[in-house]
C-alpha positions as CSV (number, residue, x, y, z in Angstrom):
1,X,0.0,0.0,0.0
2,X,3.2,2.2,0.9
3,X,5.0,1.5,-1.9
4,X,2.1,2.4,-4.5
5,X,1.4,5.6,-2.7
6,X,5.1,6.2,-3.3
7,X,4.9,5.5,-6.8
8,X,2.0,7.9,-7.3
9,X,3.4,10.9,-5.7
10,X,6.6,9.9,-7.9
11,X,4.4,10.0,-10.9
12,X,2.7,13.5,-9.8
13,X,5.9,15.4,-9.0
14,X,7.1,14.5,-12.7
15,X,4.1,15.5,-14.7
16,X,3.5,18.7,-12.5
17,X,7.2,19.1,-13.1
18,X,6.8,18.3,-17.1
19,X,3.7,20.8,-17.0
20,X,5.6,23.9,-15.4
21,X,8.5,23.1,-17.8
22,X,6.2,23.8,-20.6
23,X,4.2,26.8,-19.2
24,X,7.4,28.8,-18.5
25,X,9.0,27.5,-22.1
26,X,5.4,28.9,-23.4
27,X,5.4,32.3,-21.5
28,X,9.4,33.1,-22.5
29,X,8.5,32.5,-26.2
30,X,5.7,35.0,-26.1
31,X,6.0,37.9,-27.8
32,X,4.3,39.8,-24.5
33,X,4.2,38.6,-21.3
34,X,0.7,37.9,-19.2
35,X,1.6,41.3,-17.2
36,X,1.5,42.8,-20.1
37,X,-1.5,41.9,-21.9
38,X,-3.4,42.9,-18.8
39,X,-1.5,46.2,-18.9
40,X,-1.8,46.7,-22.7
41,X,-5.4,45.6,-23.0
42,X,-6.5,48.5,-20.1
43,X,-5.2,51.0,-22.8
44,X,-6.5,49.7,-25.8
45,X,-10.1,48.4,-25.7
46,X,-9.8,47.3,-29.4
47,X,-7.2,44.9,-28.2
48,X,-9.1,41.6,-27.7
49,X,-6.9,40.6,-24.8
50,X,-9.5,41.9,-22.3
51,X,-12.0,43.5,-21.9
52,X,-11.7,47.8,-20.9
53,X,-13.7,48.7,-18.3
54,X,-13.9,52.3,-17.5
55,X,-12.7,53.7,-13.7
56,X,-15.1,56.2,-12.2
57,X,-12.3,56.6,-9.3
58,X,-11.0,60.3,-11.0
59,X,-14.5,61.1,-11.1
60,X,-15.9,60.1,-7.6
61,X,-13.0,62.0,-6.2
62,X,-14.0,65.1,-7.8
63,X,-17.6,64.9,-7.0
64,X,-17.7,63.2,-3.2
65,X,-16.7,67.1,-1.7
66,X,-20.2,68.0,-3.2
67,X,-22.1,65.3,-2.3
68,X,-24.1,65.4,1.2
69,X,-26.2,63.8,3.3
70,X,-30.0,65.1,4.0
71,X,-31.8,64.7,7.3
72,X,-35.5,65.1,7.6
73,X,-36.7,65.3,11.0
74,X,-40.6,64.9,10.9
75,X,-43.7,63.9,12.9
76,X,-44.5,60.7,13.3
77,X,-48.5,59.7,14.2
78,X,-48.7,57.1,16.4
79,X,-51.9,55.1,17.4
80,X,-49.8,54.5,20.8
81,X,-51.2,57.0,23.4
82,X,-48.7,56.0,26.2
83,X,-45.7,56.0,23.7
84,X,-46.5,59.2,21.9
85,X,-46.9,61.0,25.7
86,X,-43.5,59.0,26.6
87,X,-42.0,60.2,24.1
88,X,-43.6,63.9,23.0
89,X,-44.5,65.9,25.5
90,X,-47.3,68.1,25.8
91,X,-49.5,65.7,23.8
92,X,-47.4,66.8,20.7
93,X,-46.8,64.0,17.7
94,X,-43.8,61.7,18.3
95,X,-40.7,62.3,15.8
96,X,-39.2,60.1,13.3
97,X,-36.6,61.0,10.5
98,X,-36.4,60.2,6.8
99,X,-32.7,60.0,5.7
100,X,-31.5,60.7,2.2
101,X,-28.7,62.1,-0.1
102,X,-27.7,65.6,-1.8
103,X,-25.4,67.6,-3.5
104,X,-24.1,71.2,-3.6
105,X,-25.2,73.0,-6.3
106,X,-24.2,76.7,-5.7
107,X,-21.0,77.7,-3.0
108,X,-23.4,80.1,-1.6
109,X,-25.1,77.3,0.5
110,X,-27.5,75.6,-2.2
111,X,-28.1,72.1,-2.0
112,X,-30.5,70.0,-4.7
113,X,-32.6,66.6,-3.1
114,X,-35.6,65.0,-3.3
115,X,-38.5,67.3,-2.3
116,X,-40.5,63.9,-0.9
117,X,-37.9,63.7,1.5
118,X,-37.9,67.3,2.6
119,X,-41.1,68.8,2.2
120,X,-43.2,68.7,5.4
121,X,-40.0,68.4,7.5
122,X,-40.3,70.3,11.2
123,X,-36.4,70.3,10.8
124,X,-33.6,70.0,8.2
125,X,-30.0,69.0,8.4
126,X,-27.4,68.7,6.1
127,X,-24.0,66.9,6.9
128,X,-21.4,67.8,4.9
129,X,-18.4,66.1,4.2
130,X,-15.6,67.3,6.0
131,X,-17.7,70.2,7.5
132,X,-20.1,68.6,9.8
133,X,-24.0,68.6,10.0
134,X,-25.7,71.9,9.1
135,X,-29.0,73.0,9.6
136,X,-31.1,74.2,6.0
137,X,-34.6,75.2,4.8
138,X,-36.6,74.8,2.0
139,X,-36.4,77.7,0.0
140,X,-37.6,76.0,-3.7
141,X,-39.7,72.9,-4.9
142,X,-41.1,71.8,-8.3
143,X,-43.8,68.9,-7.2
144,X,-43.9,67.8,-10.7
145,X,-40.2,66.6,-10.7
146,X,-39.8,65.7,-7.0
147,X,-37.1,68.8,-6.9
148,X,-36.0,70.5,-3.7
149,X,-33.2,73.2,-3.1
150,X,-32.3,73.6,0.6
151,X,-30.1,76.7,1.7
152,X,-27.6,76.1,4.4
153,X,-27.9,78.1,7.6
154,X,-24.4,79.9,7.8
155,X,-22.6,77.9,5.0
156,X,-18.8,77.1,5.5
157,X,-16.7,79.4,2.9
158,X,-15.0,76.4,1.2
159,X,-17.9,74.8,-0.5
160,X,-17.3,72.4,-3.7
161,X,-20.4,72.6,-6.0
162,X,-20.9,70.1,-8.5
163,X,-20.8,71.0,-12.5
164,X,-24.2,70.4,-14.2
165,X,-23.6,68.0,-17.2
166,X,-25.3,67.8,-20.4
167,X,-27.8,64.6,-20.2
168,X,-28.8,65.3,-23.7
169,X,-25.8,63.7,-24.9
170,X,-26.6,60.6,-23.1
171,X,-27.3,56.9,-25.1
172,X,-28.3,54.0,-24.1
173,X,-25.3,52.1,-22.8
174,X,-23.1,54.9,-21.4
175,X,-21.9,54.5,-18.3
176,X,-23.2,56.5,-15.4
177,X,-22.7,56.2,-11.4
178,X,-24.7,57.0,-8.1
179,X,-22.9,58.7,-5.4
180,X,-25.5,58.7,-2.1
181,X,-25.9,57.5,1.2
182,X,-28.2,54.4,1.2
183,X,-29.6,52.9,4.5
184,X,-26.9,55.4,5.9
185,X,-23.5,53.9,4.2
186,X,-21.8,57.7,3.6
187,X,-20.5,58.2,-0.2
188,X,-21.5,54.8,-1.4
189,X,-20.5,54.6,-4.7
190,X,-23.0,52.4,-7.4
191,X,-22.4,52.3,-11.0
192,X,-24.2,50.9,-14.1
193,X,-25.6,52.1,-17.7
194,X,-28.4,54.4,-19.1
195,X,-30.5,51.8,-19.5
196,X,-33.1,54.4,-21.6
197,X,-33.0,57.6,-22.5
198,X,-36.5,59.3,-21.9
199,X,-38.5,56.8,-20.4
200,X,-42.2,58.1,-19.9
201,X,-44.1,56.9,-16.7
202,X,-47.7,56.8,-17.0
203,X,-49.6,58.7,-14.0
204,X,-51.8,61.9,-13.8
205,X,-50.1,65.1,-16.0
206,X,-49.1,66.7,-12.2
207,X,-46.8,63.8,-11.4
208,X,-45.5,62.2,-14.6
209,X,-42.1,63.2,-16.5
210,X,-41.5,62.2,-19.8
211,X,-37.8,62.4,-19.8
212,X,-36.9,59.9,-16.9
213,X,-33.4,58.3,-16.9
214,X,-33.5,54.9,-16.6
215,X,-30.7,53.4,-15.8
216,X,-29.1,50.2,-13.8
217,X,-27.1,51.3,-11.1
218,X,-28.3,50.0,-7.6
219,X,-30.4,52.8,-6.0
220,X,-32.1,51.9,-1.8
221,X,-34.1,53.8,0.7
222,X,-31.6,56.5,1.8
223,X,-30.2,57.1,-2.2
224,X,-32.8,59.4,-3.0
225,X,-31.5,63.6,-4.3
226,X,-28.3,61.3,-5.1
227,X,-26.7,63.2,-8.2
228,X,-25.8,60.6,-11.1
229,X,-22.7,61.2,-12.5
230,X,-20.9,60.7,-15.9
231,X,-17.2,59.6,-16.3
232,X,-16.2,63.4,-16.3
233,X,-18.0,63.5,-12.4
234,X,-20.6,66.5,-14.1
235,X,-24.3,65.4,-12.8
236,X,-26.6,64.0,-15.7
237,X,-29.2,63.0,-13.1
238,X,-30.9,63.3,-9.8
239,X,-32.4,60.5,-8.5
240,X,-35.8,60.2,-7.4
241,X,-37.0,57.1,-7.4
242,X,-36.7,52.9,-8.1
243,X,-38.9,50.6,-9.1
244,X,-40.4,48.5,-6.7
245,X,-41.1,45.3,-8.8
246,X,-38.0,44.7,-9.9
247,X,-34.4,45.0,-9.3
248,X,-31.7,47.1,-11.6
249,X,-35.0,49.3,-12.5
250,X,-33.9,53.1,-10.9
251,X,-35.0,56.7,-12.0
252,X,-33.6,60.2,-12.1
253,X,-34.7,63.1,-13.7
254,X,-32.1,64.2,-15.7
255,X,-30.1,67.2,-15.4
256,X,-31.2,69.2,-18.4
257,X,-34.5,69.2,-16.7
258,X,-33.0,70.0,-13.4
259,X,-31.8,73.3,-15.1
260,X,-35.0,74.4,-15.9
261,X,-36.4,73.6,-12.8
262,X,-33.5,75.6,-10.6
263,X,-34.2,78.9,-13.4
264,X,-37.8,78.1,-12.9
265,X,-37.2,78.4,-8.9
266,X,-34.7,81.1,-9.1
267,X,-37.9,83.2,-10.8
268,X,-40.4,82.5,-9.1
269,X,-41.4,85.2,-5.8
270,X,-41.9,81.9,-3.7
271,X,-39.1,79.5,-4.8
272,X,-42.1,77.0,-6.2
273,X,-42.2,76.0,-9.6
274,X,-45.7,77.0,-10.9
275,X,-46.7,74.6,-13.7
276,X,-50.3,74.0,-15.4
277,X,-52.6,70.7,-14.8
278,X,-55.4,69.0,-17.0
279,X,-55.6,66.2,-14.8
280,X,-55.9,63.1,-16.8
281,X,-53.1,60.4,-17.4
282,X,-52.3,59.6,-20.7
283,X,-50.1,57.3,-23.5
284,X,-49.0,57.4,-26.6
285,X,-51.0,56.3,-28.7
286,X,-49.4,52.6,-30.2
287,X,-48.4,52.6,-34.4
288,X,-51.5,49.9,-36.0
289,X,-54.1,51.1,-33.5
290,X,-55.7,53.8,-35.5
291,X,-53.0,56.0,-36.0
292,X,-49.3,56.8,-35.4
293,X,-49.5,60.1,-33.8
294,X,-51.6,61.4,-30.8
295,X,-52.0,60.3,-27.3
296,X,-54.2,58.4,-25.5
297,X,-55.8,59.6,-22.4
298,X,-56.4,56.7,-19.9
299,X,-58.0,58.3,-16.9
300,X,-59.4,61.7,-16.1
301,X,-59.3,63.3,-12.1
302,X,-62.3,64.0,-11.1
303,X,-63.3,67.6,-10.7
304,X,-59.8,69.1,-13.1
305,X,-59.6,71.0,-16.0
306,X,-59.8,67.8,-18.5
307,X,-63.3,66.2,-17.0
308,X,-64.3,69.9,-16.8
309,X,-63.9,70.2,-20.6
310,X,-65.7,66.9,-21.7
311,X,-62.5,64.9,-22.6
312,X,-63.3,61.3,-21.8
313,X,-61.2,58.0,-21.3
314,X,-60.0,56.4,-24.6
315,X,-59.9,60.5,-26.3
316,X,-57.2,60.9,-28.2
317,X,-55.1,64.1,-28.2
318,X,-54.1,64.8,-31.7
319,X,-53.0,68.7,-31.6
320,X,-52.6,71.6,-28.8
321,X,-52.9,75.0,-30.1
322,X,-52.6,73.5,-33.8
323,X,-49.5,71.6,-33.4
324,X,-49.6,67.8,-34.1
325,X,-48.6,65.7,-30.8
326,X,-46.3,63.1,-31.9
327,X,-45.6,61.2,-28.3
328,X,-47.1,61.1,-24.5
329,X,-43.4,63.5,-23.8
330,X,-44.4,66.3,-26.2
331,X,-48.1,66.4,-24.8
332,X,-46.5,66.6,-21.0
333,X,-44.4,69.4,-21.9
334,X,-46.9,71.7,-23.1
335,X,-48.9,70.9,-20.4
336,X,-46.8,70.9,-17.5
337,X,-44.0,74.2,-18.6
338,X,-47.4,75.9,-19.1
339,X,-48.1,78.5,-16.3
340,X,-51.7,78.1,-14.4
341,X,-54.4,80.2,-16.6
342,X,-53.2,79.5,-19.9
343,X,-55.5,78.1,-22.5
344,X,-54.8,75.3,-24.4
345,X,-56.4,74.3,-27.1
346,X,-57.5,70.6,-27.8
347,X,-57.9,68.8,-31.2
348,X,-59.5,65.5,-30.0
349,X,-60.6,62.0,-31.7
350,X,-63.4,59.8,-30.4
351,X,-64.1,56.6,-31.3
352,X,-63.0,57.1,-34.6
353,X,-64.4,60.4,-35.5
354,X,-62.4,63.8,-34.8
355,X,-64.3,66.1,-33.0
356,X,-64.4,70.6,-32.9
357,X,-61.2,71.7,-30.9
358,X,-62.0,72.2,-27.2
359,X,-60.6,75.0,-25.3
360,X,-59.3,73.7,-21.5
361,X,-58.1,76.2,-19.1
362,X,-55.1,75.0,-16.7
363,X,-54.9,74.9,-13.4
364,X,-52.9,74.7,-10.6
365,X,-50.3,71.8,-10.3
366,X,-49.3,72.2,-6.7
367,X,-50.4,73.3,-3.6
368,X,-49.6,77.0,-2.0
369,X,-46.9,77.6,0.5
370,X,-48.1,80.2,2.7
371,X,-44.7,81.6,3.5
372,X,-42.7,83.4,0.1
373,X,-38.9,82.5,-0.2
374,X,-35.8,83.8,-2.3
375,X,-34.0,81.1,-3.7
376,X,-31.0,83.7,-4.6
């Protein structure tokens, strides 16, 4: 038994052996070494050796300075009555906090999140890198978006704003990254691709953008007013939401929209975005179903501008104010960069059949703050 254990390990130390002769004969007749197929394939993706990935390390470095970390402190109701008097005196509502993400978008003090993480807060803090937790207020807000812009109380002087890229030049497949604080991790860095470029989601014309991002970096609770940035570190995005039904599915309004929101705030005697409502969802309308342009309205809100001017589920909105609508984005525009009062004018089809233009009237989008602001 001894002996033929012998013999084997005999047999393996020569073919191992035999084998090592014949890798190092192999890797001294190479025109290139392994190191440096690794190292030549990093610098030339066309190369075939490996495949490039791209590094956002140059870029994280030059946009974590700018990125914060948003506290909402908020009341909490509780159906406790001992533990809401244990723990709020004076019969007042217990507190809770909703924790999210940031970035610095002016050196004066300006920070851009989510407004559904701010809005309603009794307090706001802001911890900045470096700096320390600050406290802020809400001094603009576009609903429609999920925008906010908080000012610092007593900003530090040495504040690193981010640069505001241009998402216009995005394509399906680029490379973007997430720089947020989700479930509290500080600067947690997430990358992936634009997974679409424009993505409509269907709800009501207050709430629905036409020019998401969707894209596949990992996005959780605490991620949300995280800037998405490109391989330069300028934002493309804000995020505002994933989706809840399926993973690798995440949202942010992209930054050309995020510039017309900020202008929008800047100009308004409030710091709200003022933007029209019909109040109806709607679609576009699918090529072989009648028709390639127009959109199809899916819903009306009771007691808004649409139901008020007769336009019924299944209508489809061919023209506003004479201009053909071509997709559910173009018909979202007009309505929503459309200040309250205006009047738009409706060329609808029914069943079939396209009926006299109807005049609608816009209203209100969102609600009034009863305090004004200046968001400069």
């Amino acid at each position: 038994m001894f002996a033929q254990r012998a013999t084997i390990r005999t047999w393996l130390r020569a073919s191992i052996g035999a084998g090592l002769c014949v890798l190092v004969g192999y890797m001294l007749g190479s025109q290139r070494a392994p190191a440096d197929v690794f190292k030549n394939a990093a610098h030339d993706p066309g190369s075939g050796d490996l495949a490039a990935l791209p590094s956002f390390a140059a870029a994280v470095e030059r946009t974590s300075p700018g990125v914060v970390a948003v506290r909402a402190i908020v009341e909490e109701p509780s159906t406790d009555v001992a533990a809401a008097a244990d723990n709020a005196p004076g019969g007042e509502s217990p507190l809770a906090a909703r924790d999210g993400s940031g970035f610095i978008v002016h050196a004066r003090g300006l920070v851009v999140t989510a407004r559904h993480l701010a809005v309603g807060a009794k307090r706001l803090v802001v911890d900045l890198p470096e700096h320390g937790p600050f406290q802020a207020l809400l001094v603009g807000e576009d609903e429609v978006t999920d925008l906010a812009v908080l000012r610092l109380v007593d900003p530090p002087p040495s504040l690193q704003p981010l640069e505001l890229g241009p998402s216009e030049q995005l394509r399906a497949g680029d490379w973007v990254a997430a720089v947020g604080n989700p479930y509290g991790f500080r600067q947690s860095v997430t990358a992936g691709v634009v997974s679409y470029v424009g993505r409509h989601l269907l709800a009501d014309d207050m709430r629905v953008s036409s020019e998401f991002l969707q894209f596949s970096a990992a996005v959780n609770p605490g991620s949300s007013g995280c800037p998405i940035v490109d391989l330069e570190g300028r934002v493309v995005g804000v995020t505002t939401q994933g989706s809840e039904a399926a993973q690798g599915l995440s949202f942010a309004i992209p930054s050309r929209t995020l510039k017309w929101a900020l202008d929008a705030m800047d100009k308004s005697p409030d710091g709200r975005v003022h933007r029209g409502r019909l109040g109806m969802s709607f679609e576009a309308r699918r090529r072989g179903s009648g028709g390639a342009q127009g959109c199809v309205v899916r819903s009306v809100i009771p007691g808004q501008a649409a139901e008020d001017a007769g336009i019924e589920p299944g209508d489809v909105v061919l023209a506003v104010n004479g201009d053909p609508i071509t997709d559910s984005g173009e018909l979202h525009g007009r309505i929503t960069r459309s200040p309250p009062g205006t009047c738009l004018r409706l060329r609808i089809e029914r069943n079939g059949e396209v009926l006299p233009d109807i005049d609608v009237t816009l209203r209100e989008a969102v609600r009034d703050r009863k305090e004004p602001v200046d968001l400069r």
